[in-house]
C-alpha positions in Angstrom: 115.1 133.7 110.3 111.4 134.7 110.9 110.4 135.7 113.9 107.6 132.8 114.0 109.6 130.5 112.3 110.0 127.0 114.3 112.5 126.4 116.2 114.8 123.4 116.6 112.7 120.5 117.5 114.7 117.5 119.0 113.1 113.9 120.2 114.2 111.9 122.9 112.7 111.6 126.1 110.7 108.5 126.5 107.6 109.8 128.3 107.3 112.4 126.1 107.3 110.0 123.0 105.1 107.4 124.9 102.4 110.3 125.4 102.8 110.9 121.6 102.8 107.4 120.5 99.5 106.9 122.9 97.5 109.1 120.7 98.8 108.2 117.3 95.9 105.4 115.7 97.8 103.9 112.2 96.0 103.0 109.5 96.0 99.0 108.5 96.7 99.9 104.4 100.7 100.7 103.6 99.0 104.0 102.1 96.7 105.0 105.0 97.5 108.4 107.4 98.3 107.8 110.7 95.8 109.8 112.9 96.5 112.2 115.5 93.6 111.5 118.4 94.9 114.7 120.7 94.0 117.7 120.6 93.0 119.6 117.5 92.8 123.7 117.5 90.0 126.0 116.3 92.0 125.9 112.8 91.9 121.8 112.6 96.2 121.1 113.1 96.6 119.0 116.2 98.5 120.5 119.2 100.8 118.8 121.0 102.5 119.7 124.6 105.9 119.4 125.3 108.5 121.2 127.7 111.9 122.4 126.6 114.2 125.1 127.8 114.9 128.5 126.5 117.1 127.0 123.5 114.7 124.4 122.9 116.7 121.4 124.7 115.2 119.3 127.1 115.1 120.5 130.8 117.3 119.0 133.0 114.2 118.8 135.4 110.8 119.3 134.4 110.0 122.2 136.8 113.0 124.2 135.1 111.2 123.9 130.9 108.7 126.0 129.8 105.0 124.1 128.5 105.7 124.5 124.1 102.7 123.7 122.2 104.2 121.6 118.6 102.3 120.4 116.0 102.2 116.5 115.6 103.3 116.2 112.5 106.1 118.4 113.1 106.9 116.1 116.4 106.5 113.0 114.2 109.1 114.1 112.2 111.5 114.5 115.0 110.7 111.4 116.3 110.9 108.9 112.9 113.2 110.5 111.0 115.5 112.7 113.2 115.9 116.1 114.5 114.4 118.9 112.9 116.6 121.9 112.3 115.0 125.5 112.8 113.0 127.0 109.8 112.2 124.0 108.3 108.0 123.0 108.3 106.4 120.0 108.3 105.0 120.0 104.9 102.2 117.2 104.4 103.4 115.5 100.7 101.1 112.9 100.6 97.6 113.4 101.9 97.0 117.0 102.9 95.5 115.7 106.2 96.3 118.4 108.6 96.3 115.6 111.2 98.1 113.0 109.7 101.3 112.0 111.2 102.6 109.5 108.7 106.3 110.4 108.7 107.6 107.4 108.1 108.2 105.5 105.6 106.5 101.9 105.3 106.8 99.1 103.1 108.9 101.4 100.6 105.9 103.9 100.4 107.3 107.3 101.3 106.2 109.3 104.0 102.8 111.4 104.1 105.1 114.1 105.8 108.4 115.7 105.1 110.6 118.3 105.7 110.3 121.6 103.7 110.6 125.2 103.9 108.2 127.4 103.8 108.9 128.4 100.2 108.7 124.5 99.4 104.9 124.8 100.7 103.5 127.2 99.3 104.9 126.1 96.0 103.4 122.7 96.3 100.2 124.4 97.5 99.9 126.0 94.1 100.7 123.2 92.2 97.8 121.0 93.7 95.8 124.1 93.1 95.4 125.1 96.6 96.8 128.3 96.5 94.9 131.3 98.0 93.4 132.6 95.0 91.8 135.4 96.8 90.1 133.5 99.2 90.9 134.1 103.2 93.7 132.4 104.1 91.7 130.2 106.5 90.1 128.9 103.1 93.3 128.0 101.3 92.7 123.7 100.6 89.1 124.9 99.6 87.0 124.1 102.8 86.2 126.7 105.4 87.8 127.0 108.7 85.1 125.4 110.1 84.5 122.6 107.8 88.4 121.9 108.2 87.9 121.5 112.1 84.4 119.6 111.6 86.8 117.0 109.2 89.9 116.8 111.5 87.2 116.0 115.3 85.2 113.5 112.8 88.0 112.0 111.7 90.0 111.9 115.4 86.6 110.6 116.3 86.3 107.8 113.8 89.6 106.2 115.3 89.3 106.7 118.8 88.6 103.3 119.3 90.9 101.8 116.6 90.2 102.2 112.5 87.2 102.2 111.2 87.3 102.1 108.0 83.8 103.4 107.3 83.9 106.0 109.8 87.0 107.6 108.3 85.7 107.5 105.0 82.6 109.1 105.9 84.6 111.9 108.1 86.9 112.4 104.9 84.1 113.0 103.1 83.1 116.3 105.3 83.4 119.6 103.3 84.0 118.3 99.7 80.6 117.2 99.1 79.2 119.6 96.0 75.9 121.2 96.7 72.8 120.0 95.4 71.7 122.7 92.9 74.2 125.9 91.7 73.0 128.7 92.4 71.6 130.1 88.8 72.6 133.5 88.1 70.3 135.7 86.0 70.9 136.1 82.4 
């Protein structure tokens, strides 16, 4: 396995998932993301803190575990649907919102995120046309790093204080807006 493959990810302890559940804001619609409101990186995923032990298990105290950072939709995985073996990725399948945490299913609609492999990502990632084409890799879904963490705060932002539908329209909306005019190149 990779070196920087994940690791084992395994669910249980009820503080932990209470601090997770705290900062998860659902979406009314059976089709809406659920909405990570914790922190987001410089690269727009959402970071989650946990501590585990060397082989990933929980500590036996909390002084003896080491402070892992997780990605939420990775931990949301764990928690709905059951531990996550090593090398698998958290692959978003329905939305392609890096902080969407939807991995449940609800109403029979599937899950906004599964588990995949890596392989399984990129694949997808090429079929939707979001493959790097050349582009820096920070640039892959077609907005700029930047524009990807402007999108993921607005959008933690819109829900902070429940949904707003209006607000998280508008934050969707950041970074796929065409410009006004093309720039014309000389014939």
């Amino acid at each position: 396995m990779p070196r920087n493959a994940p690791q084992r990810l395994e669910v249980g302890d009820v503080a932990e998932i209470g601090r997770f559940e705290a900062k998860v804001v659902r979406g009314p619609g059976p089709d809406d993301c659920w909405i990570w409101t914790g922190a987001i990186g410089d690269d727009g995923y959402g970071r989650f803190a946990i501590r585990r032990d060397v082989r990933g298990r929980f500590p036996r105290r909390p002084e003896d575990g080491r402070e892992v950072m997780v990605r939420p939709p990775r931990y949301a995985v764990a928690l709905y649907v059951g531990t996550v073996p090593a090398g698998l990725y958290a692959l978003h399948d329905r939305c392609d919102n890096p902080i969407c945490v939807r991995a449940a299913e609800v109403d029979g609609r599937r899950p906004h995120v599964v588990l995949g492999t890596q392989q399984e990502n990129l694949t997808t990632m090429g079929a939707r046309g979001r493959s790097y084409g050349g582009r820096p890799i920070w640039q892959h879904d077609g907005l700029t790093r930047a524009q990807r963490v402007a999108r993921s705060r607005a959008l933690r932002l819109a829900v902070r204080g429940g949904w707003d539908a209006e607000a998280v329209r508008r934050a969707m909306l950041i970074g796929s807006q065409p410009a006004l005019f093309d720039p014309v190149e000389d014939s």
